[in-house]
N, C-alpha and C positions, 0 to 999 in steps of 0.2 A: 932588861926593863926598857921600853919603850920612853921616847924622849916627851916631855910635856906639848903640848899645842901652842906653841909661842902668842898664838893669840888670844889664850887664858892667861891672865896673872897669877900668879903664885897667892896664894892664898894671902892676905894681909896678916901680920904681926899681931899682938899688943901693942907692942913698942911702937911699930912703923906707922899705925893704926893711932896714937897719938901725937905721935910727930905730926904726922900730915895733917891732925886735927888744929893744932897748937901754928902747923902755918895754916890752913885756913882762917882761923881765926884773926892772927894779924893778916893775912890779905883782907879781910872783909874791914878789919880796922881801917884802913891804909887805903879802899875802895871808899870806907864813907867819908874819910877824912878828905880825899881829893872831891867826892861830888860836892862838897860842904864848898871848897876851896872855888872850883868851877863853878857857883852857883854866887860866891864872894865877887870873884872875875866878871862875870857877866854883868850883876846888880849895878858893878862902881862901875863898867864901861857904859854900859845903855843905859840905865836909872828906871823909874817907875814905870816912865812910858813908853819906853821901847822894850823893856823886859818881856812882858807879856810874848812877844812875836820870836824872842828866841825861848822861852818857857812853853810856846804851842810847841815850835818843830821840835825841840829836846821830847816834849811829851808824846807826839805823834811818832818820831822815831820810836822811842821804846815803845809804846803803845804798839806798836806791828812789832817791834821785838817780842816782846812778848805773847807776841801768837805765835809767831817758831819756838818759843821757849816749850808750847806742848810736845813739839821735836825732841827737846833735852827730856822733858818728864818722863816722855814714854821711852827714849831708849836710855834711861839711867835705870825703869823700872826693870823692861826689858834682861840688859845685863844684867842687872845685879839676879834676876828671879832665874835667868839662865846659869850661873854660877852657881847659886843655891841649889837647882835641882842635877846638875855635875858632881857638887861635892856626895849627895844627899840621896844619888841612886845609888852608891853603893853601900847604903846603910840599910835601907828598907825599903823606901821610893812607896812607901804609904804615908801622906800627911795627917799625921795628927791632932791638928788643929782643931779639939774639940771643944766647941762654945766660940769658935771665933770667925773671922770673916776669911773664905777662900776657901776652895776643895782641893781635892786629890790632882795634883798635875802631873805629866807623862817626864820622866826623864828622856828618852829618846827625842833625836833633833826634830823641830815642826818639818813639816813636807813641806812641798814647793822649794823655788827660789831661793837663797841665804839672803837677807836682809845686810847691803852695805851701807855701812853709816855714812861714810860722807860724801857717798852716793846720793842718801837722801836728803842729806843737810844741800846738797847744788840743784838736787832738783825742787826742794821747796824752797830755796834762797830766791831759784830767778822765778818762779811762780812770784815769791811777792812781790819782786823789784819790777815782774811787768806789771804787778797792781797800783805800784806805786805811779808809774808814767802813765797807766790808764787814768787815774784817779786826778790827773792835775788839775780836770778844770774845776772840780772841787774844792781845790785848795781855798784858794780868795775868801767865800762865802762864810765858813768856819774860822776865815784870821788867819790861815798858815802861810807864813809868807816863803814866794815860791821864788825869790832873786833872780828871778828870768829866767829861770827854768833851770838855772846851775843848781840850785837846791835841790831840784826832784831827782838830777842825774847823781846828785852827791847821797841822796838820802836811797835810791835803788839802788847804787854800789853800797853802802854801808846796810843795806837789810840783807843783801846776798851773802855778805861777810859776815851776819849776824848769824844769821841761819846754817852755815860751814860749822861755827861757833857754838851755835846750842847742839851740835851732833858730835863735837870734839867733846864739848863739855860733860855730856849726857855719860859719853863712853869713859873717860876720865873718872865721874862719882860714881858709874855701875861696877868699874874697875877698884874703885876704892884705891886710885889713885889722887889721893888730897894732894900733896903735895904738888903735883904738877898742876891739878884745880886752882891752886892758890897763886903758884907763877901765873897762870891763865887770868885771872882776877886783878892780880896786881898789874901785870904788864897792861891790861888792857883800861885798868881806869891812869894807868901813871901817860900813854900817851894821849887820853884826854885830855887830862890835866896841862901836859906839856905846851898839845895844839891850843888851848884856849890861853895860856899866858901870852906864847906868841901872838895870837890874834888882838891881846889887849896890847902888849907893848908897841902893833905897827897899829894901833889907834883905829881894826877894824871892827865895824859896831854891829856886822849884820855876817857876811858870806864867813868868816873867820869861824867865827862861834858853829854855823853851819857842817862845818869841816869837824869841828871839833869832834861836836853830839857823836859821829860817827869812826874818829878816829880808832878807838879801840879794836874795831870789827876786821883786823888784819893779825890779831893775836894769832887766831887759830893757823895763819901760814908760817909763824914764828915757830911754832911749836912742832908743828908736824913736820918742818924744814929739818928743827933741830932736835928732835925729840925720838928718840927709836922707840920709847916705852908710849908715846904719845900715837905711832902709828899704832901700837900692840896693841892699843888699845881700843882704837877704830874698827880693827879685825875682828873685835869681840863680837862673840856668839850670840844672840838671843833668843827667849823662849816662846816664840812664837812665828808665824810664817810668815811672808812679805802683805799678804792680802791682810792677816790679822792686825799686822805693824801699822799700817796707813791705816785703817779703822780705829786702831786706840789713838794713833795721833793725832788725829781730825778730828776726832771726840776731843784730845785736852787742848789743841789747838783753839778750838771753839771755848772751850771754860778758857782758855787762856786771853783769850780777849778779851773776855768779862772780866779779867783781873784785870788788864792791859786798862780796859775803862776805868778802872779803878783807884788805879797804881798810879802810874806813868803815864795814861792819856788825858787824867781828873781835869785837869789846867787847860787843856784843849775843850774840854766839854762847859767848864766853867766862862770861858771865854765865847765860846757857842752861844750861852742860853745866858751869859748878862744882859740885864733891861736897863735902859732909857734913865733910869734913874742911880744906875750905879756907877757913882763915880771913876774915872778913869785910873785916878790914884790907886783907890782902894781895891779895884780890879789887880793892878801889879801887884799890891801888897798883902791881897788874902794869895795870891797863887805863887809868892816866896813863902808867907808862911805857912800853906800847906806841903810845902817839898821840903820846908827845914822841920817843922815839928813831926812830920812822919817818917824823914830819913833813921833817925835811933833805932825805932823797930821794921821798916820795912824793907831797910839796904841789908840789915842782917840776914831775915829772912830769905830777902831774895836768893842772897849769894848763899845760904846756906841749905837751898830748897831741895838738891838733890840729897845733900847729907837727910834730911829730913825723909825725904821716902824712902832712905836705906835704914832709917829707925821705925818706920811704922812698919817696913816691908820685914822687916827681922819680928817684931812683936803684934803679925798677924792673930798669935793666938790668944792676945790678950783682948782684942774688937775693939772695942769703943772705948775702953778703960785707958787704953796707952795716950788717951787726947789728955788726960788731967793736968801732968807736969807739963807738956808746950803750951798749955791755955792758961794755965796756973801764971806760967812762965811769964808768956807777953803780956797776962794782964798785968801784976809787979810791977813790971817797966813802964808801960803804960801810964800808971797810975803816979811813977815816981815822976817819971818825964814829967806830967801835965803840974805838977806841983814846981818843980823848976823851972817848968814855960812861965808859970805865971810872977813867979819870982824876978828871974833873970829875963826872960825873954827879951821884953822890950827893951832892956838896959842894951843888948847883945845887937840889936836890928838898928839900932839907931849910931851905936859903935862904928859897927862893920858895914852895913850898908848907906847907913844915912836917917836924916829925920822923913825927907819921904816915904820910908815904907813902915812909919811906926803904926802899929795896933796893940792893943792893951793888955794888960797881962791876962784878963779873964779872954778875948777871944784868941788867944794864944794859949789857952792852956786846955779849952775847948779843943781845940782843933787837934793836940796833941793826944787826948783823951780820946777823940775820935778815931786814932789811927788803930787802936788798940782792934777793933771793929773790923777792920780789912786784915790786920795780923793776924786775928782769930780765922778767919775766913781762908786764909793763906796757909794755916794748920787743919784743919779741917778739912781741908781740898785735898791739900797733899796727904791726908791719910786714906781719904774715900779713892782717891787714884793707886795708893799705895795695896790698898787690902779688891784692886781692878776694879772699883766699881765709878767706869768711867763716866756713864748716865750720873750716877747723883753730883759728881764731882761736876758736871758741866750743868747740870740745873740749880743747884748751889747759887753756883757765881754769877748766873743769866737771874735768875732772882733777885741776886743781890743788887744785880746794876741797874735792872727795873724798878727796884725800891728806893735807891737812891737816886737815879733820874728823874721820878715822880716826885719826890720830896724835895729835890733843887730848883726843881720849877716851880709847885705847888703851895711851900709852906712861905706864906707871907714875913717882910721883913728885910733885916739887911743882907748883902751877900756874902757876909763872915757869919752871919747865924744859919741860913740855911746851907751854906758848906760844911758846919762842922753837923747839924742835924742831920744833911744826906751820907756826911761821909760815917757817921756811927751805926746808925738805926739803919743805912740798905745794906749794908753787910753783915750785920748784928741777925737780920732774917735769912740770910743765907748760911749762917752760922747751924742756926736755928732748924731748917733741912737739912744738911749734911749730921748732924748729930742726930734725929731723928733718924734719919735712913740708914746709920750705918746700926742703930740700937735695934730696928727692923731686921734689918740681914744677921745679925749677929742672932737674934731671941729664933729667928727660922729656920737658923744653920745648926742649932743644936739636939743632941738625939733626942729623938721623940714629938717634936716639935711640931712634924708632919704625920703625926699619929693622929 
């Protein structure tokens, strides 16, 4: 009998299969718990009014993180639908997914070129890192403070290492290797965590915190140094050819910015489009409390977003029906959060950071309610990417960030009411297309449908 392809996994376990689930879980614990921590650090070093200027580059970093994150999406897709069709040509290599989203796929390898993952992850790393040094004299205008230019060389090093990182990562959840996932996760928010204490302890209030944002983005050399299941996993095959790879990923690349606006860049855009009348205080203190009351559900998600398209990608046959339990899900939470935002919140902001960033339990518990709104939007995405329907998945989320762009400029009032109304209602529409379109594809993909 012929030896297996060392760059296929062994099929995963039960067992091994919650083990790795059981550490991702606490790494995502242990990641929210430190950005909670980091964002404590920052607040009591710089206070109201400097916060703002490391809450832009924190947000403008991820915010380009997460357009290499369509990187991880599509090769987490990738692998894991190459594996499946490995296992699954020697059964019958007819899909029978009838009533649901996705056709017939070839088991034999795509033509062309083999797609090397971290191949692709260096060449779209330094793609963004020279966007990043093209883009400097833009910085100023928007608020991003550029430390003399140390910042934009610290923040292009740290997108190069991000994007290495979403192709490590991609291959790691298509491998259904969690546990290494979760080392990945935890090592990479524990040395943020580390760089931002030191930057508070030597009492630096600006280039430190800089350093920080970006520390994590050298994980992916820790791992692949050390890791022989880590390289195995790089090697993995995917189901589709080098030309197809780079068209699904520049499709979720693209929805991935529309999340990035969403997520992790909101505070940069908030700080963009504040007017004349809003005060400088409340400026810092709505863009903490929108990173604290949407961390519970969005840091989960994040870090759990490949596990995520390895469940919609298994319960293609189910279409549109398999979004109930994750929508069901994050609403719950959602709904509990915003109920103990209003409760505890202010008690909690005024404790830990100070009475400068106090806001009151009702816009606190708004804002927490709101997050719900971009969670939903973040399952939904990930299933329309999941069942390959890259178009809806990137019109989805470019909706969503037009509806709430429009409404944070548009609707009159303070800027804790129109933050928490942009950030429910432009994602809430985005929600709104992706469910539509996949209940489309789904009623047209079943027999007779085109009778």
């Amino acid at each position: 009998m012929a030896s297996p392809d060392p760059a296929e996994a062994a099929p995963t376990t039960a067992r091994g299969a919650t083990g790795g689930m059981r550490a991702l879980t606490l790494a995502t614990l242990f990641a929210a718990a430190s950005g909670y921590l980091v964002m404590l650090i920052a607040g009591r070093a710089l206070g109201p009014a400097d916060y703002p200027l490391f809450a832009t580059y924190w947000g403008a970093f991820f915010a380009l993180g997460g357009v290499a994150n369509g990187l991880m999406q599509e090769v987490t897709r990738a692998v894991r639908s190459a594996r499946q069709l490995t296992v699954g040509a020697g059964a019958s290599g007819v899909d029978d997914d009838v009533g649901g989203i996705g056709g017939p796929t070839p088991a034999s390898p795509p033509p062309g070129p083999r797609v090397r993952l971290l191949t692709a992850g260096l060449v779209l790393g330094l793609v963004l890192a020279a966007a990043v040094v093209v883009s400097t004299p833009a910085w100023g205008p928007v608020g991003l403070p550029t430390f003399s230019g140390v910042g934009v060389a610290i923040m292009a090093f740290g997108i190069l290492g991000f994007s290495l990182q979403a192709a490590t990562a991609g291959a790691l959840s298509g491998s259904e290797r969690w546990g290494l996932y979760a080392v990945l996760l935890t090592v990479d928010a524990a040395l943020r965590l580390a760089v931002a204490g030191i930057a508070w302890w030597l009492g630096d209030a600006g280039l430190g915190f800089a350093i920080a944002t970006v520390a994590g983005a050298i994980t992916w050399a820790l791992l692949v140094a050390l890791s022989p299941a880590t390289r195995s996993a790089l090697a993995s095959a995917v189901d589709v050819g080098r030309g197809r790879f780079w068209r699904n990923t520049g499709t979720a690349m693209l929805a991935s910015a529309g999340t990035s606006a969403l997520v992790t860049g909101f505070p940069l855009f908030v700080t963009a489009t504040a007017r004349p009348t809003d005060p400088a205080p409340l400026l810092g203190a709505v863009i903490l409390a929108i990173t604290l009351t949407r961390a519970p559900l969005l840091v989960p998600l994040t870090s759990f977003q490949s596990a995520i398209i390895v469940y919609f990608v298994e319960r293609r046959s189910r279409g549109p029906r398999a979004l109930a339990l994750p929508l069901a899900a994050v609403t719950a939470v959602g709904v509990l959060g915003a109920g103990a935002a209003w409760l505890v919140g202010p008690w909690l902001i005024r404790v830990l950071f100070g009475a400068e960033f106090e806001l009151s339990g009702a816009v606190l518990a708004a804002l927490t309610a709101a997050s719900v709104g971009t969670a939903a939007l973040m399952v939904t995405g990930n299933a329309a990417l999941a069942f390959d329907r890259h178009l809806l998945y990137n019109v989805g989320w470019w909706v969503a960030v037009i509806a709430a762009a429009a409404l944070l400029v548009a609707v009159p009032g303070a800027l804790d009411v129109r933050a928490a109304i942009a950030l429910l209602a432009g994602p809430g529409v985005g929600v709104l297309v992706h469910v539509v379109g996949l209940v489309v594809v789904a009623t047209s993909s079943r027999p007779g449908a085109r009778t």
